[in-house]
C-alpha positions as CSV (number, residue, x, y, z in Angstrom):
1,X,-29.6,67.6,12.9
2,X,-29.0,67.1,16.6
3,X,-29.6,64.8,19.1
4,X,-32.2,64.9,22.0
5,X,-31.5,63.9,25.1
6,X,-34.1,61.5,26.5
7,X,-34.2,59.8,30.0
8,X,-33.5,56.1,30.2
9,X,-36.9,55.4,31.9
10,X,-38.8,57.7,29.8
11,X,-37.6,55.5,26.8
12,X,-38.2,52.2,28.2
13,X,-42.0,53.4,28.5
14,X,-42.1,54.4,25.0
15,X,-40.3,50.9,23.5
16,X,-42.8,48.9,25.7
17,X,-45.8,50.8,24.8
18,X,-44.8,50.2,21.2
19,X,-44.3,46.7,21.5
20,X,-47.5,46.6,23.6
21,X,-49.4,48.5,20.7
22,X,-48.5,45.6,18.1
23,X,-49.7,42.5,20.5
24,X,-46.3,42.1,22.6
25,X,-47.4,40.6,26.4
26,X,-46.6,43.3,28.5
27,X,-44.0,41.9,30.6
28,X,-41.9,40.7,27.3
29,X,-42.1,44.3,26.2
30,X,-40.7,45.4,29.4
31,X,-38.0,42.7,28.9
32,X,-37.5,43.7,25.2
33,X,-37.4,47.5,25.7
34,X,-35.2,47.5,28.9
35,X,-32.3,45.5,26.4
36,X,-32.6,47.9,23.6
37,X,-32.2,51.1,26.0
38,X,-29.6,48.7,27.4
39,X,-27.8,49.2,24.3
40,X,-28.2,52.6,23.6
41,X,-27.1,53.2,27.4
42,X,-23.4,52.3,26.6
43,X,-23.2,53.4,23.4
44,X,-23.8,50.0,21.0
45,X,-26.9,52.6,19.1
46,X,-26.6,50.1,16.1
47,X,-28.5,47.7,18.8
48,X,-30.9,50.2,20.2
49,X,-34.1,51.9,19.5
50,X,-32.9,52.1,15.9
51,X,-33.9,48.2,16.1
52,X,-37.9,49.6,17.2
53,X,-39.2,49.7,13.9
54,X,-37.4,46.4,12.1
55,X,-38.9,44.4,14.7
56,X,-42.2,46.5,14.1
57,X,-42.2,45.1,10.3
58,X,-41.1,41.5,11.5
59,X,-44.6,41.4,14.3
60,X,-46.7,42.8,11.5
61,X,-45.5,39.5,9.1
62,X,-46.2,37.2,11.6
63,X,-42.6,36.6,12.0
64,X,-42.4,36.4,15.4
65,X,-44.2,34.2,18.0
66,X,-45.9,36.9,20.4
67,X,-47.0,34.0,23.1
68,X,-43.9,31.8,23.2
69,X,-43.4,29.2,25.9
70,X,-39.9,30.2,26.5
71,X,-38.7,26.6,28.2
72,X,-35.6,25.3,29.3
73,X,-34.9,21.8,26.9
74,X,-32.0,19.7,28.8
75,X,-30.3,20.4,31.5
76,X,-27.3,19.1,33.2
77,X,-25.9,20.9,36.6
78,X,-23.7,23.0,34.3
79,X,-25.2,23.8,31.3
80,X,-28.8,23.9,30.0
81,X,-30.6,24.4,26.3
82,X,-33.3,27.4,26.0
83,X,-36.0,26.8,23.3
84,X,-37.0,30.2,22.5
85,X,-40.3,29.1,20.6
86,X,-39.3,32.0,18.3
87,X,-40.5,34.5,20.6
88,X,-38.6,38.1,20.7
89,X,-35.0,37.6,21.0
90,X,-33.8,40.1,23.9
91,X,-36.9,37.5,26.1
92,X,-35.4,34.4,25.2
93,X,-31.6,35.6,25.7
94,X,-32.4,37.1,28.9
95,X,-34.5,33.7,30.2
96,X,-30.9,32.1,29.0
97,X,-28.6,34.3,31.0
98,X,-31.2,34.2,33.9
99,X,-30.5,30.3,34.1
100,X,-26.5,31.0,33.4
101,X,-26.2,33.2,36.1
102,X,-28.4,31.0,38.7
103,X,-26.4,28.1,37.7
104,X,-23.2,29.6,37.9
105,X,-23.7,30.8,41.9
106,X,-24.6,27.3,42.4
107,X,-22.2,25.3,40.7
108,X,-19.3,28.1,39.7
109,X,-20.4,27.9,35.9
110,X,-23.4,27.8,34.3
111,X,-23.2,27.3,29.7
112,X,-26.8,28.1,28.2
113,X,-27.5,28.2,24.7
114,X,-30.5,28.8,23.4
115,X,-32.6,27.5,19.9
116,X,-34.7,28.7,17.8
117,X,-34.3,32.3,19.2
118,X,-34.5,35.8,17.3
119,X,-32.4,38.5,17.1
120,X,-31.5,39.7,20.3
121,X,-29.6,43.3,20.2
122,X,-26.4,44.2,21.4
123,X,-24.1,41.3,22.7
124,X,-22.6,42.7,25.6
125,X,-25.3,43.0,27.7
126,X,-26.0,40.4,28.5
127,X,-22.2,39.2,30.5
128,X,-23.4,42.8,31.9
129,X,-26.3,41.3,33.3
130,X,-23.9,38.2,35.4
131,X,-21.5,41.2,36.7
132,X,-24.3,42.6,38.3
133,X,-24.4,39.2,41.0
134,X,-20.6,39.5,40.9
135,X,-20.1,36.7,38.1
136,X,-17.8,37.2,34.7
137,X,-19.2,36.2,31.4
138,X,-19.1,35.0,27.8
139,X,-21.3,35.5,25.1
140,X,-21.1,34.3,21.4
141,X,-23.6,34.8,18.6
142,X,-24.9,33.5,15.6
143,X,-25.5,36.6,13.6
144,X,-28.6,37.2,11.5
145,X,-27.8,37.3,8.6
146,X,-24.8,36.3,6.0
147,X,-22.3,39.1,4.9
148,X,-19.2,37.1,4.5
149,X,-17.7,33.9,2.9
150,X,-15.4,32.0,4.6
151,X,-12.1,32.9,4.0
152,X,-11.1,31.8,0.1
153,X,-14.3,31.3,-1.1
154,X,-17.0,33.8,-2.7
155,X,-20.7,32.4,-1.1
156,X,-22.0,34.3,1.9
157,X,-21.9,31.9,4.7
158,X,-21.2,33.4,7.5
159,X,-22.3,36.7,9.3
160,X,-21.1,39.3,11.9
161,X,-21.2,36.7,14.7
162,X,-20.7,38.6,17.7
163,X,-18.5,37.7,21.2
164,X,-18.5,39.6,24.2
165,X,-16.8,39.1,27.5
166,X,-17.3,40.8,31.1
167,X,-14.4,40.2,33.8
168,X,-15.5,41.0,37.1
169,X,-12.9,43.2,39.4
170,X,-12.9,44.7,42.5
171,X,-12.5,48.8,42.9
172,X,-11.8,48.9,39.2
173,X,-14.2,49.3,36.0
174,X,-14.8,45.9,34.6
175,X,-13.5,44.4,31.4
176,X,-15.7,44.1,29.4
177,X,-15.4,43.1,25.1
178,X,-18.1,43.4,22.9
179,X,-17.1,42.9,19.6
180,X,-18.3,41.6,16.0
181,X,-16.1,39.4,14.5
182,X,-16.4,41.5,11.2
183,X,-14.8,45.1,11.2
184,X,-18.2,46.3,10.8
185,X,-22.0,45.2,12.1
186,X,-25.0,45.2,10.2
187,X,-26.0,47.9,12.9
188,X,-22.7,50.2,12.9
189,X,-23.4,50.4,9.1
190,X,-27.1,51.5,9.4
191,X,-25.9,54.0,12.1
192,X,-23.9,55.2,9.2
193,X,-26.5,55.4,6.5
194,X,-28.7,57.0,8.9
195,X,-26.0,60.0,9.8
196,X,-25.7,60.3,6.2
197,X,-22.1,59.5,6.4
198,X,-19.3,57.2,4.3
199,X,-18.1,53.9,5.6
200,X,-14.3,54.0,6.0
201,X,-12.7,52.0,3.5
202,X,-12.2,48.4,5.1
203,X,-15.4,47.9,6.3
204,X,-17.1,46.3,3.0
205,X,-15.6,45.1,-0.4
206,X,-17.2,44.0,-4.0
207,X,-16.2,41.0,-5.6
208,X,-13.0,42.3,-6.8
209,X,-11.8,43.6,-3.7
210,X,-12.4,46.7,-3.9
211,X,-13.7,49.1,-1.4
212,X,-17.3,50.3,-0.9
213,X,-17.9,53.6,1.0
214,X,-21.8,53.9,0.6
215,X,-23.1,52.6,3.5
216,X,-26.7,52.0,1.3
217,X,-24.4,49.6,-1.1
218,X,-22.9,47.5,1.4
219,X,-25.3,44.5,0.7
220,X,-23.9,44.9,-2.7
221,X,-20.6,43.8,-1.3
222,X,-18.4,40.9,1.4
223,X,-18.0,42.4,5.1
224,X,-14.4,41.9,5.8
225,X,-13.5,40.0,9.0
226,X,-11.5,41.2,11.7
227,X,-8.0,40.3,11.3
228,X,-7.8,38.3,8.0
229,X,-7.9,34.8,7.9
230,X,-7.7,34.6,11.7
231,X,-10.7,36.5,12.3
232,X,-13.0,34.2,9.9
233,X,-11.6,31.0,11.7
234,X,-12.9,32.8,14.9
235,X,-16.5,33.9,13.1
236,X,-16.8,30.3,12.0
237,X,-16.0,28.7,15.7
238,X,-19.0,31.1,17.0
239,X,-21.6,29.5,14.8
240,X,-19.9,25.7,15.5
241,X,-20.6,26.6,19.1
242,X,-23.7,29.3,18.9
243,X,-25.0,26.9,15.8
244,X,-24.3,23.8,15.3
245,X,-23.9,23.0,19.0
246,X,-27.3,24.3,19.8
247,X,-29.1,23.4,16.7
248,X,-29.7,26.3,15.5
249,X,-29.1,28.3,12.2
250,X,-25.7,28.2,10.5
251,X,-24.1,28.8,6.9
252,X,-27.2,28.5,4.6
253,X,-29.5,27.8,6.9
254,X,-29.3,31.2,7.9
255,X,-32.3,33.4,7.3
256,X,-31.4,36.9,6.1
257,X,-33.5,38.9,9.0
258,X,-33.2,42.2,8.0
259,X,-35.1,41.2,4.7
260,X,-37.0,37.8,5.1
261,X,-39.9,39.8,8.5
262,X,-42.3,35.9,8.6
263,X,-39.7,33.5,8.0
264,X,-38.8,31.9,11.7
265,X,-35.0,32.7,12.2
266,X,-34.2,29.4,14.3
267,X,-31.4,32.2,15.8
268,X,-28.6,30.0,18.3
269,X,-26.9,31.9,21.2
270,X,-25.2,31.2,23.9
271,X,-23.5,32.1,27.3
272,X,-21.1,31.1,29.9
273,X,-20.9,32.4,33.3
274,X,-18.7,31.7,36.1
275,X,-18.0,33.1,39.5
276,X,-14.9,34.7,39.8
277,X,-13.2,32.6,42.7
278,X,-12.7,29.3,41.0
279,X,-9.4,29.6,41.1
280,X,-8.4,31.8,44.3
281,X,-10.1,33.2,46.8
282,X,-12.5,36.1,46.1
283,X,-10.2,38.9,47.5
284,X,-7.2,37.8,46.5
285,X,-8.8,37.6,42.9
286,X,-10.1,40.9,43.0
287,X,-6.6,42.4,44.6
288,X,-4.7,40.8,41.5
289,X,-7.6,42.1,38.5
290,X,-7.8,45.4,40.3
291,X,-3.8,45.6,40.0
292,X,-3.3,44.5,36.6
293,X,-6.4,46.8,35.0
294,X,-4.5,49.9,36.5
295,X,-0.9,48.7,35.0
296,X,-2.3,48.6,31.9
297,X,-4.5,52.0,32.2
298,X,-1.4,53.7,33.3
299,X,1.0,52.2,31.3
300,X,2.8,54.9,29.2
301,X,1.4,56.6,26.1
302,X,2.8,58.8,23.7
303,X,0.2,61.7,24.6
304,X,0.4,61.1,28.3
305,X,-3.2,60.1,28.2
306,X,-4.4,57.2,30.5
307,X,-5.0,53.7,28.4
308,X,-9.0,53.4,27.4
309,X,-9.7,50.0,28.3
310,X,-12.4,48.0,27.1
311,X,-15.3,48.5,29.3
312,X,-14.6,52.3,30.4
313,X,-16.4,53.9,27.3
314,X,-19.4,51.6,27.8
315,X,-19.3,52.1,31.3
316,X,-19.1,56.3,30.6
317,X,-21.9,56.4,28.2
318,X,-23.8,54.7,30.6
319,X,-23.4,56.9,33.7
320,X,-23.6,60.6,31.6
321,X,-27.6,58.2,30.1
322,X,-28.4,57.1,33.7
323,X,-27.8,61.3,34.6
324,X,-29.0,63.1,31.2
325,X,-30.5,60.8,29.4
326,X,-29.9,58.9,26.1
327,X,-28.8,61.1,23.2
328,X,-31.5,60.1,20.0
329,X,-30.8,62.0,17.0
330,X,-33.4,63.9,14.6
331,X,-33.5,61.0,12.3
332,X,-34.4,58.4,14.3
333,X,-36.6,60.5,16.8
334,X,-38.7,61.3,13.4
335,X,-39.3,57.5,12.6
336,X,-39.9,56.2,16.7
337,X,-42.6,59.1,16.6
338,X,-44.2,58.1,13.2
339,X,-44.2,54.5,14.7
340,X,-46.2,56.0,17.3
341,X,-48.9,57.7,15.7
342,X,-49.2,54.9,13.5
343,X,-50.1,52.5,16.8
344,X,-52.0,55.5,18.9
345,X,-48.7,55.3,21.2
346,X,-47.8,59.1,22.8
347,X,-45.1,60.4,21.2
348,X,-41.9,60.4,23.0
349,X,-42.6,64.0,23.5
């Protein structure tokens, strides 16, 4: 199979029109579709339009909250708690960056988290979203859904819980992290499946250990967490923060959202974003970022290859989209356009 190169706008259209089609108000399915092609535009497709037809079964349950009164909670000058009224997730996370970002030009950080918020796609995009008015971000996520148990034990507790990070600079790419704290997401595996491919071993274990390679197993098994021990004490101080802090859904509260479509997920989130000078003036900031990025890209390799920071594949995929379009294989072209027909919605054509 091969893939189909689709312009970014051209899928935005289709996602909304989708959304639209299944009782989505029309400027949340703008919202929703414009973070999903977000995804796919730098490359996280495990985030993307693969996602369409998931949330498709979740609207049809009832699972979702199509008219939410998305609603700020408390508020200090600071910081600031979003009550998503379990409407879609991408909505509620980027009403939660919005107030971040505006709260981080006026006081030099803004912390948001939100409650009882859905699934909400790839995790990077949204620090992406505070470089764009010149601000650095965090992110951290409660994932949904539980993979893993904390480190010595056998009970899935804990999920992929992602963190990202974007680092402002000045002539340079950004840095920019985006990472599950699990070797493997719930979405890079269903990329996988859907390639018709074998996880490496690593990703996924059964009770004994033991590897699993079929990527239509891996509920059967643990997800493994990024570093050993050290990478489940990070997982668990997401969901204290993303969680617990927020109070939202963590360890058994956790509703398994891939399988459970009308349960409400009750999904915490949360970001930080600050403005760059806090410490030194903007230039002289930029100046010292700028020169460190470029020691590390150009430090020395053994194939004389420049170093591939974090941020510069995202940042690629995103410039060949925004000129040829996004790449959508066969597979998932086949599905999108069934979807369609299925809601009168034109075809992605």
């Amino acid at each position: 199979m091969t893939d189909t190169r689709v312009p970014v706008e051209r899928l935005v259209e289709f996602a909304a029109s989708v959304l639209v089609a299944q009782g989505v108000r029309h400027e949340h399915a703008s919202v929703c579709a414009t973070r999903m092609v977000d995804a796919d535009r730098r490359g996280r497709t495990g985030h993307g339009l693969i996602r369409l037809p998931q949330y498709g079964e979740r609207i049809r349950a009832g699972g979702y909250n199509l008219d939410p009164d998305v609603r700020v909670l408390h508020e200090t000058g600071v910081s600031a708690l979003v009550d998503g009224d379990n409407g879609l997730g991408q909505v509620v996370m980027t009403h939660a960056a919005e107030v971040a970002i505006d709260k981080a030009r006026t006081s030099g950080i803004g912390w948001v988290g939100t409650t009882n918020s859905n699934h909400a796609g790839a995790a990077g995009i949204y620090p992406a979203m505070a470089l764009e008015h010149g601000l650095g971000a965090f992110y951290f996520a409660v994932a949904n859904g539980n993979g893993m148990p904390p480190w010595g034990g056998i009970e899935r507790l804990l999920g992929t819980n992602p963190v990202a990070f974007a680092i402002p600079a000045g002539a340079e790419i950004p840095f920019q992290l985006d990472i599950a704290t699990t070797v493997a997401s719930h979405g890079t595996i269903k990329v996988t499946a859907q390639a018709g491919e074998l996880m490496p071993e690593g990703w996924v274990v059964d009770a004994d250990g033991d590897p699993i390679t079929d990527p239509n197993r891996a509920d059967e098994g643990f997800l493994m967490p990024i570093g050993g021990y050290k990478g489940a004490g990070l997982n668990m101080m997401i969901g204290l923060l993303a969680g617990v802090m927020t109070g939202s859904a963590f360890g058994r509260d956790v509703v398994p959202f891939r399988t459970d479509h009308r349960t409400p997920t009750n999904t915490g989130q949360a970001m930080i974003a600050f403005r760059p000078d806090l410490f030194a003036p903007l230039s002289e900031y930029q100046e010292r970022m700028d020169a460190k990025l470029v020691e590390f890209r150009t430090s020395e390799t053994q194939s004389g290859e420049p170093v591939l920071l974090p941020g510069e594949r995202s940042h690629a995929h995103a410039v060949t989209a925004d000129e040829v379009g996004v790449a959508v294989p066969e597979a998932l072209r086949a599905k999108l356009d069934a979807l369609a027909a299925d809601l009168g919605v034109a075809p992605l054509g």
